[in-house]
C-alpha positions as a printed NumPy array, in Angstrom:
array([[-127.901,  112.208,  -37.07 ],
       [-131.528,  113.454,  -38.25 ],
       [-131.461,  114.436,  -42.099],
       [-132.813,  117.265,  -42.265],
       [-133.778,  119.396,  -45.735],
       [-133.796,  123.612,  -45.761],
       [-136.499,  125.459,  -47.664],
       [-135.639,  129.007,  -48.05 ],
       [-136.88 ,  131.993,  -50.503],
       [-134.207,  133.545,  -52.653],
       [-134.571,  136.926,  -54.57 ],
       [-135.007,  135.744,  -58.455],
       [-135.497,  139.355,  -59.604],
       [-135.004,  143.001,  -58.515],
       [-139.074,  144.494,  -58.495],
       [-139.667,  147.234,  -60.512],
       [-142.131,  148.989,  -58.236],
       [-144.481,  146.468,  -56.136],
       [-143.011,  143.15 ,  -55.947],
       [-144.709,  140.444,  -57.398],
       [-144.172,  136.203,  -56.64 ],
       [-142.071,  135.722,  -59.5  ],
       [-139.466,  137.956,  -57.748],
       [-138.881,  135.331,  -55.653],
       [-138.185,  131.578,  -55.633],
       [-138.195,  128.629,  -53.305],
       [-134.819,  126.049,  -53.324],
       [-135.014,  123.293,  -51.232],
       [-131.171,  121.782,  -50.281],
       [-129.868,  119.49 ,  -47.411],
       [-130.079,  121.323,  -44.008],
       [-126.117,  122.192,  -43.341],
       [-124.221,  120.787,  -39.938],
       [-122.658,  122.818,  -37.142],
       [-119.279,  122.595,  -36.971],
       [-117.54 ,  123.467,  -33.71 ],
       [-118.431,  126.878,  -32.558],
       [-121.686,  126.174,  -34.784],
       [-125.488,  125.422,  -33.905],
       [-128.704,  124.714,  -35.954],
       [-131.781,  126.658,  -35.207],
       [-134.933,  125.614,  -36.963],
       [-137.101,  128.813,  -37.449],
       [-140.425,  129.168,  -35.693],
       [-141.654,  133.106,  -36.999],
       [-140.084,  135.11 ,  -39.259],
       [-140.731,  138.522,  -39.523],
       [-141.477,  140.398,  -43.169],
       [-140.536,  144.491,  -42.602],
       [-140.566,  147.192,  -45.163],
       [-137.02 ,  147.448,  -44.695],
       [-136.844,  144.47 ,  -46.976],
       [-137.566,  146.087,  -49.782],
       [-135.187,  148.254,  -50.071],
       [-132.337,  145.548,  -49.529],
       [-134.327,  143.72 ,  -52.899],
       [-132.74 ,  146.884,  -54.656],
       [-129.438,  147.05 ,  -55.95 ],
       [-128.546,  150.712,  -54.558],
       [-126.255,  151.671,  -51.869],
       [-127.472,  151.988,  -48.478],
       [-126.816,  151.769,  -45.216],
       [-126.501,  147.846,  -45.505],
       [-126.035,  145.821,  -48.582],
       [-128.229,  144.435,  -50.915],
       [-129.697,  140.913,  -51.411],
       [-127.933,  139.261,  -54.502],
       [-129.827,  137.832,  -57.138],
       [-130.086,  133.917,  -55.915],
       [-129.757,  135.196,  -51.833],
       [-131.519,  134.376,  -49.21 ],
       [-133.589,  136.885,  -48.246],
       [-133.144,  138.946,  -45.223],
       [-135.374,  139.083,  -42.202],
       [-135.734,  138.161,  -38.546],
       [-136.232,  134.923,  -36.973],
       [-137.317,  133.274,  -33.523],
       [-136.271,  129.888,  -34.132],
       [-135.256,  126.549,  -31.569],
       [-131.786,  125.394,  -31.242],
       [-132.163,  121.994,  -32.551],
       [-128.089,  121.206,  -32.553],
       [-125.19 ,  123.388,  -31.507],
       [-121.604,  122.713,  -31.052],
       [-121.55 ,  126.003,  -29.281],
       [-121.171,  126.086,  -25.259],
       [-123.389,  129.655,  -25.498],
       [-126.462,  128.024,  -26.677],
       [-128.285,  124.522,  -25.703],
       [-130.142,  122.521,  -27.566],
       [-134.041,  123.356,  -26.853],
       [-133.238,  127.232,  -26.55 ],
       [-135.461,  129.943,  -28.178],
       [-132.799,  132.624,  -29.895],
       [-133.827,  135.513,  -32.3  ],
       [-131.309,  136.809,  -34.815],
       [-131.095,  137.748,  -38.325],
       [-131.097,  134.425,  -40.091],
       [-133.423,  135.189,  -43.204],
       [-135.884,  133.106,  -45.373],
       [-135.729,  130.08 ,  -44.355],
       [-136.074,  126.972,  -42.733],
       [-133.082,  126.326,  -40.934],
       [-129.908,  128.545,  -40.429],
       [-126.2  ,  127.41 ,  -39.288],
       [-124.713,  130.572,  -37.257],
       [-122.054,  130.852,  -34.823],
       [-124.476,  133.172,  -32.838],
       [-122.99 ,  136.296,  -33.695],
       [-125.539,  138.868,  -33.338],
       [-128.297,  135.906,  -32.32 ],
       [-130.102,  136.661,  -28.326],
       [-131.723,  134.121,  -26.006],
       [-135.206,  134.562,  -25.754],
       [-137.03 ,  133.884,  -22.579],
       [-140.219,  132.783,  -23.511],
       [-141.229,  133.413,  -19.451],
       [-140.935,  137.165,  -20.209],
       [-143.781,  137.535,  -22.961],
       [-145.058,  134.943,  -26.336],
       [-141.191,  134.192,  -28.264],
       [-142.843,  136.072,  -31.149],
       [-142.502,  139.305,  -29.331],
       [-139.035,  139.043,  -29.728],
       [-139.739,  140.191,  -33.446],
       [-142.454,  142.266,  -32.442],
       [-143.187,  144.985,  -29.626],
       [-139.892,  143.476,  -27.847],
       [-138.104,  143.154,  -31.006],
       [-136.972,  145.187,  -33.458],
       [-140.252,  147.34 ,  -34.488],
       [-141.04 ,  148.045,  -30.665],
       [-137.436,  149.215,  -30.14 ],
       [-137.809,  151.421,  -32.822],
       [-140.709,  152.781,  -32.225],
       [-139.144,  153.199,  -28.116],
       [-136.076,  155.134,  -29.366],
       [-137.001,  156.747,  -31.982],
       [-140.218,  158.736,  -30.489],
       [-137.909,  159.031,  -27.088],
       [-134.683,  159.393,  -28.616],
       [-134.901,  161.339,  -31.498],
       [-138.573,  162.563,  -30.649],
       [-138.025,  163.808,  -27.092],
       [-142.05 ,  164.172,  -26.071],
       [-143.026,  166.181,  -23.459],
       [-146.214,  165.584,  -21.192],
       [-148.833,  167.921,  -22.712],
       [-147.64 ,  167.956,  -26.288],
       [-149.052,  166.731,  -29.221],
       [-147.386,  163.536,  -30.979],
       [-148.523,  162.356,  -34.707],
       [-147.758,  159.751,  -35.884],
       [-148.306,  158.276,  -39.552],
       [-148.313,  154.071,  -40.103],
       [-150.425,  154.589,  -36.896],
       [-151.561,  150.988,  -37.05 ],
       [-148.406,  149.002,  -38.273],
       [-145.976,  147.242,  -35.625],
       [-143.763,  150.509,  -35.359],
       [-146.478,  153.362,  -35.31 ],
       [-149.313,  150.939,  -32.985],
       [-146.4  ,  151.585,  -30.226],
       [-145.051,  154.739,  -30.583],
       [-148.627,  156.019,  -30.146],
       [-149.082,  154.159,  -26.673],
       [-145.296,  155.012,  -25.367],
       [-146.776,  158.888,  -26.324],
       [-149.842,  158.177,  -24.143],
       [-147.843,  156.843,  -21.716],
       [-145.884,  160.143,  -21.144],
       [-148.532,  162.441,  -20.806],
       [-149.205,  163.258,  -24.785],
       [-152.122,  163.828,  -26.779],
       [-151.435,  160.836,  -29.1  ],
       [-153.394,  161.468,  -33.228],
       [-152.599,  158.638,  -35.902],
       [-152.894,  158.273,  -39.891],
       [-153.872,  154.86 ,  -40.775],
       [-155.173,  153.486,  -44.448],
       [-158.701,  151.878,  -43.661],
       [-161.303,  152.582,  -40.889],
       [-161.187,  149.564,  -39.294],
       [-157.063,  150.637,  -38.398],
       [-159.119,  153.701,  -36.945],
       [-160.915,  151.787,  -34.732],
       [-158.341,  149.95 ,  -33.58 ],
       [-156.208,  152.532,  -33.065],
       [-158.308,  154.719,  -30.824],
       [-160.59 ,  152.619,  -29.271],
       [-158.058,  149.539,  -28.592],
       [-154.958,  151.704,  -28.217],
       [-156.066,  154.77 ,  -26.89 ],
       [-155.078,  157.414,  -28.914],
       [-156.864,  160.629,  -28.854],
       [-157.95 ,  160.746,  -32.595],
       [-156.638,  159.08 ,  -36.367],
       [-158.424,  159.535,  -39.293],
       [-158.051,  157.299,  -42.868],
       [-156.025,  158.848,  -45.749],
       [-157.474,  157.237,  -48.199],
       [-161.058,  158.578,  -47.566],
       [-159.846,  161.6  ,  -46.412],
       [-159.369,  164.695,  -49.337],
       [-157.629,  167.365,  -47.289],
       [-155.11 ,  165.943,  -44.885],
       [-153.827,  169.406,  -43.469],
       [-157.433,  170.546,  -42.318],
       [-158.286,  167.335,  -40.766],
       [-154.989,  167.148,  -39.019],
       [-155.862,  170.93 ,  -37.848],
       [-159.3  ,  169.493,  -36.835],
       [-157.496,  166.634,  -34.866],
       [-154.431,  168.74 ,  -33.662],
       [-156.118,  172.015,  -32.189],
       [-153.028,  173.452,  -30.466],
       [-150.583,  172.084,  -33.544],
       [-147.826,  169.464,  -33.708],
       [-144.707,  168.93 ,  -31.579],
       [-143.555,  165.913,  -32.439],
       [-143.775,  164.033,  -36.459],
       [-142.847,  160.233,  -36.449],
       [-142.55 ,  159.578,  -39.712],
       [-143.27 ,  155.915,  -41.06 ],
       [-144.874,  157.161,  -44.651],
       [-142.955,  160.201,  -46.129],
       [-145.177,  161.758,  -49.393],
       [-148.102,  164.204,  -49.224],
       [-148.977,  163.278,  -45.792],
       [-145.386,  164.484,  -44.417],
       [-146.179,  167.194,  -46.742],
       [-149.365,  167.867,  -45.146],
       [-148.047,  167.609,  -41.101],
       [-145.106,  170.572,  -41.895],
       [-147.511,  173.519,  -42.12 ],
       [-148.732,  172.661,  -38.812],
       [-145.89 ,  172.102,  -36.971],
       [-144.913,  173.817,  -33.395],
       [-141.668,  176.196,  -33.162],
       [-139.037,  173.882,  -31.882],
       [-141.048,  170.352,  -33.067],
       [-139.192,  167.115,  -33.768],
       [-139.591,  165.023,  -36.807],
       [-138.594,  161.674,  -36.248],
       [-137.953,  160.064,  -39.868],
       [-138.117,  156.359,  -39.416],
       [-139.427,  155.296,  -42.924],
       [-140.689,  155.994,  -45.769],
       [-143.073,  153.336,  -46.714],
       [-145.035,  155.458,  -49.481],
       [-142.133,  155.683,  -51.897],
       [-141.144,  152.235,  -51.539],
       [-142.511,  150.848,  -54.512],
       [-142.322,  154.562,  -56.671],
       [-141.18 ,  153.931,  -60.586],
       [-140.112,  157.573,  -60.774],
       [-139.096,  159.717,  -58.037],
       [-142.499,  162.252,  -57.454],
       [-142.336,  165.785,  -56.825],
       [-142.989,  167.2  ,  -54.078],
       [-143.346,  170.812,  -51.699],
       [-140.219,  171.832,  -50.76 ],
       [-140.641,  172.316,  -47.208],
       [-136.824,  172.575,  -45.446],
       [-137.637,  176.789,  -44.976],
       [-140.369,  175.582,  -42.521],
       [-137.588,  174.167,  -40.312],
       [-136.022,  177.429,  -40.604],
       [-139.384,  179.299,  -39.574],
       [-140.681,  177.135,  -37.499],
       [-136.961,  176.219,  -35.64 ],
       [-137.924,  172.754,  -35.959],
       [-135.931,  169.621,  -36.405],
       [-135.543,  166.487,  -38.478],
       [-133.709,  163.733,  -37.492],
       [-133.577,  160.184,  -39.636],
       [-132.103,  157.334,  -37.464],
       [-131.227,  153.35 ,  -37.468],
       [-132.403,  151.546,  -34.372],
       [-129.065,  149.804,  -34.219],
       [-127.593,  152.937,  -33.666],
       [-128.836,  152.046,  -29.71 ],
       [-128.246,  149.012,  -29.56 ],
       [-126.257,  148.893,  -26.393],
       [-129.435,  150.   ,  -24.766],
       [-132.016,  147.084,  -26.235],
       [-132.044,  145.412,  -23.604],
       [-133.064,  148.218,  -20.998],
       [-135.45 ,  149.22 ,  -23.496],
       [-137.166,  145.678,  -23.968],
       [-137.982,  144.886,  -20.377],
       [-139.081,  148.777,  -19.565],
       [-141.596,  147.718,  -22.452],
       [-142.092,  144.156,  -21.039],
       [-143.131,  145.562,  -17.77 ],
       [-145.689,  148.441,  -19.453],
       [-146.983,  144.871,  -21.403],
       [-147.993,  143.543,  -17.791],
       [-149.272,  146.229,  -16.456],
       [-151.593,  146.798,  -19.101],
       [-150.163,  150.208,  -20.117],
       [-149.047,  148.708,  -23.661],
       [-151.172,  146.41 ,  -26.269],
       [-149.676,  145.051,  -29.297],
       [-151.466,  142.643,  -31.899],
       [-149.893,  140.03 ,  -33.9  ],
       [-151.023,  139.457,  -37.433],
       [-149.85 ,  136.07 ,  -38.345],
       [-150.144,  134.524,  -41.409],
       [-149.313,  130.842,  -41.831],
       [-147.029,  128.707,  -43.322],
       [-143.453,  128.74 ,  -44.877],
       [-144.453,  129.21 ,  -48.076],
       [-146.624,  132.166,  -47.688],
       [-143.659,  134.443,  -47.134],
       [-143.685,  136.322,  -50.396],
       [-147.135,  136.353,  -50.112],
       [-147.158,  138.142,  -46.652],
       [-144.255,  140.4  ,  -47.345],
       [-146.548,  141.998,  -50.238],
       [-149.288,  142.031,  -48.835],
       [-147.856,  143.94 ,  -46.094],
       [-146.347,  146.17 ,  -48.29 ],
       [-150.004,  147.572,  -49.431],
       [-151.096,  147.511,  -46.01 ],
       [-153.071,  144.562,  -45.303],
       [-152.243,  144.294,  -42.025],
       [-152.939,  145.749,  -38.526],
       [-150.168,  145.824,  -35.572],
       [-146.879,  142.994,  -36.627],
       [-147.127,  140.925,  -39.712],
       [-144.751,  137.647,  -38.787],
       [-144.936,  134.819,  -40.721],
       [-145.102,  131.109,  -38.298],
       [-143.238,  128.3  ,  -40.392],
       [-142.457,  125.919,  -37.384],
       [-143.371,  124.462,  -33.652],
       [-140.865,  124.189,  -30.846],
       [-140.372,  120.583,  -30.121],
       [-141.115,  121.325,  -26.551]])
């Protein structure tokens, strides 16, 4: 049998605020065997997500955190390579949660085929994966947009806002993003469609440019950032609008906890309604939701852009660069070929 060795990033350190390289650390060990039951998938993307760094954290949340010397978490698209288990042949493309590294041992709980005849296998991390089916439920879901309303969204050119922008446009909605550089502007209205976005870091008053860009108000808030631009949307919301709270990516890497309006009266005034949620929560429904998406995909109704760094070794390097937003659409991170 092939010897095989498994490179895979641990956590060496909890961050305080941004996390740096020396919070993490590469082992290299003997790739493990699959027993019966068992198979060996060799990773071909994995994803880096802001989720992540909350789990580096050692707070209680709604799933555990990574322990000091554990692999880190993340999604993979990897090739069976061996497998003792009658679900899964050798020379399939499955997607589950195996983490950092190399190669993973899993009895395929919780892993999925992926057909790489439906779209490109990173997809299955990406607008078919887990950021497009969050975006999908959480604007539809939670959101519930109507054709002729008005749907902001903020992370407007990350892997979750990029689609919940088009799925607006797609039923009938004015569509108005908040990105962090002009070029994510561009991209966002001219490639993607939406009807305006404008750049908060250039920008000095976020609630009149979001008046200038939403004439007739807001209806529905999907929430990737949290901070003063959430702070900024509230005042302009619609009686009976939806806030869809999906992340909040600006207070991340906060040392101290900031201060901010208090806003919950304006739910009262305005009758409005904020809803967090966990795209697992539908997960009985992923797979009706990926191939409604796969089919908008082909007929051109729904554009998503990979932005792939390479190399196994540039993980760290990728996650924290994503974390200060250096990327536009899904930052995945290729650290293998198919042998195919």
């Amino acid at each position: 049998m092939e010897k095989r060795n498994n490179r895979k990033w641990t956590l060496a350190s909890r961050p305080v605020g941004m996390p740096k390289q020396s919070d993490f650390r590469l082992v290299e060990l003997p790739a493990l065997a699959p027993h019966d039951g068992e198979m060996l998938v060799h990773a071909l993307y994995v994803s880096v997500d802001p989720y992540m760094r909350g789990r580096m954290n050692d707070a209680k949340s709604y799933a555990a955190p990574v322990e000091i010397g554990g692999v880190m978490v993340g999604g993979v698209v990897g090739e069976v390579v061996q497998s003792n288990n009658p679900r899964f042949a050798v020379g399939e493309i499955v997607q589950g949660e195996f983490g950092w590294q190399e190669y993973t041992v899993t009895n395929g709980k919780g892993a999925r085929k992926v057909d790489p005849g439906l779209a490109p296998i990173s997809t299955a991390l990406g607008v078919l994966g887990m950021p497009g089916l969050t975006a999908y439920f959480g604007l539809l879901d939670i959101g519930k947009p109507q054709s002729g309303e008005t749907v902001v969204v903020s992370g407007a050119a990350g892997a979750v806002g990029s689609i919940v922008g088009q799925i607006a446009k797609i039923k009938g909605c004015r569509a108005v993003g908040i990105a962090g550089s002009d070029d994510k502007v561009c991209y966002v209205v001219n490639e993607l469609g939406f009807d305006g976005a404008f750049n908060y870091r250039s920008t000095k008053n976020y609630v009149e440019k979001l008046k200038e860009l939403c004439p007739k108000g807001i209806d529905v808030y999907f929430d990737n950032v949290g901070g003063t631009i959430t702070d900024a949307v509230i005042p302009l919301l619609n009686p009976r609008a939806r806030l869809s709270i999906c992340g909040q990516i600006s207070q991340y890497n906060v040392k101290e906890s900031e201060v901010g309006p208090r806003w919950l009266w304006a739910l009262i005034v305005k009758q409005a309604r904020a809803e967090g949620f966990l795209v697992f929560q539908f997960a009985d429904r992923f797979q009706e939701a990926a191939e409604e998406m796969a089919g908008w995909i082909k007929q051109g109704k729904l554009k998503y852009r990979e932005d792939i760094v390479e190399g196994f070794e540039n993980l760290p390097r990728a996650f924290i660069g994503m974390l200060g937003g250096d990327n536009t659409g899904k930052r995945l991170v290729k650290v293998g070929d198919a042998s195919g």
